[in-house]
C-alpha positions as a printed Julia matrix, in Angstrom:
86×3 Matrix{Float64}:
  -1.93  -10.0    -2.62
   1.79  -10.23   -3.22
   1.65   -8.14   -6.51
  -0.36   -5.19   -4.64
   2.33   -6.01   -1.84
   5.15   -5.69   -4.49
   3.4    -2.27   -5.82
   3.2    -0.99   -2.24
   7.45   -1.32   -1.93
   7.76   -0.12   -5.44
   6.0     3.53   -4.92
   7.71    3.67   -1.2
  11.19    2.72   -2.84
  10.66    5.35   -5.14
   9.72    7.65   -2.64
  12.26    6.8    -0.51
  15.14    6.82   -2.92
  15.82    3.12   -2.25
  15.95    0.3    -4.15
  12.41   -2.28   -3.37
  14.85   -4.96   -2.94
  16.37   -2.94   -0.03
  13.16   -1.79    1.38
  11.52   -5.11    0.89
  14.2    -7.04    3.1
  13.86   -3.86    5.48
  10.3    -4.56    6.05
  10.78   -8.09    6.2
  13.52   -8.52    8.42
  12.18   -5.33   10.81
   8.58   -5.85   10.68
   8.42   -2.26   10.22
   5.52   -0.02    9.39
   4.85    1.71    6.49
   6.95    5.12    6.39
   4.4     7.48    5.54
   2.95   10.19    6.3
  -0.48   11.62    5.57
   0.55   13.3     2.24
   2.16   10.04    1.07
  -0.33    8.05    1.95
  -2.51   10.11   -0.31
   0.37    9.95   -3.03
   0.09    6.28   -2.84
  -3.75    5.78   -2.43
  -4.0     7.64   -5.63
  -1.36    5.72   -7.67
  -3.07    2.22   -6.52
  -6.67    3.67   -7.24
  -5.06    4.31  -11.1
  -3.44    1.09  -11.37
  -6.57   -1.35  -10.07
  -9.32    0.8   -10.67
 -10.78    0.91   -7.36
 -11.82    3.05   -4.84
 -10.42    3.12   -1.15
 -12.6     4.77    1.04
 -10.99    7.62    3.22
 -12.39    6.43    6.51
 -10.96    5.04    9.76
 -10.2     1.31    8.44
  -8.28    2.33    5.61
  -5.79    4.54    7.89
  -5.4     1.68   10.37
  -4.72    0.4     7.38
  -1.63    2.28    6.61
   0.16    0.67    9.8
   1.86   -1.81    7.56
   2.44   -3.14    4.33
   0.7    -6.15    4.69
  -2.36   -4.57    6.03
  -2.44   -1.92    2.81
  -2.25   -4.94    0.94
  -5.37   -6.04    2.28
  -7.43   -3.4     1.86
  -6.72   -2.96   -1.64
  -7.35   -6.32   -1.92
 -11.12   -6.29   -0.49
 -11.62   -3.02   -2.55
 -10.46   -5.05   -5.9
 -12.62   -7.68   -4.4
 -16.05   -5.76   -3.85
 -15.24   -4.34   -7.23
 -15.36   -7.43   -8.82
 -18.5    -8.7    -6.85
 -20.6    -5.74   -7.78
């Protein structure tokens, strides 16, 4: 989960402008949510859906999902999971 985690900062850093280092200790330290909105979030689904081969459903779990980095993490996670399972 920390590499997906680490992937999450990288594309937001990016994003962002900011270095993941930065935004890493920012989320960290603040406990902040993700700063996204809907368009990113798309931007981002997409670029994780390349890199893990998986698909992340567009339903009401995987926007609660978006609340924080941790939690996008997750869901990843269980998608690269049920991937692997089927």
């Amino acid at each position: 989960m920390d590499d997906i985690t680490s992937v999450v900062i990288d594309f937001l850093a990016e994003y962002e402008g900011v270095s993941p280092g930065e935004l890493r200790s920012e989320l960290e330290q603040d406990g902040r949510e993700l700063p996204v909105d809907s368009l990113l979030v798309v931007e981002i689904l997409t670029r994780i859906e390349e890199r893990y081969h998986v698909a992340i459903p567009a339903d009401r779990e995987a926007a609660q999902a978006t609340g924080s980095v941790r939690a996008f993490a997750a869901a990843v996670l269980d998608a690269i999971e049920e991937r692997q399972q089927s």
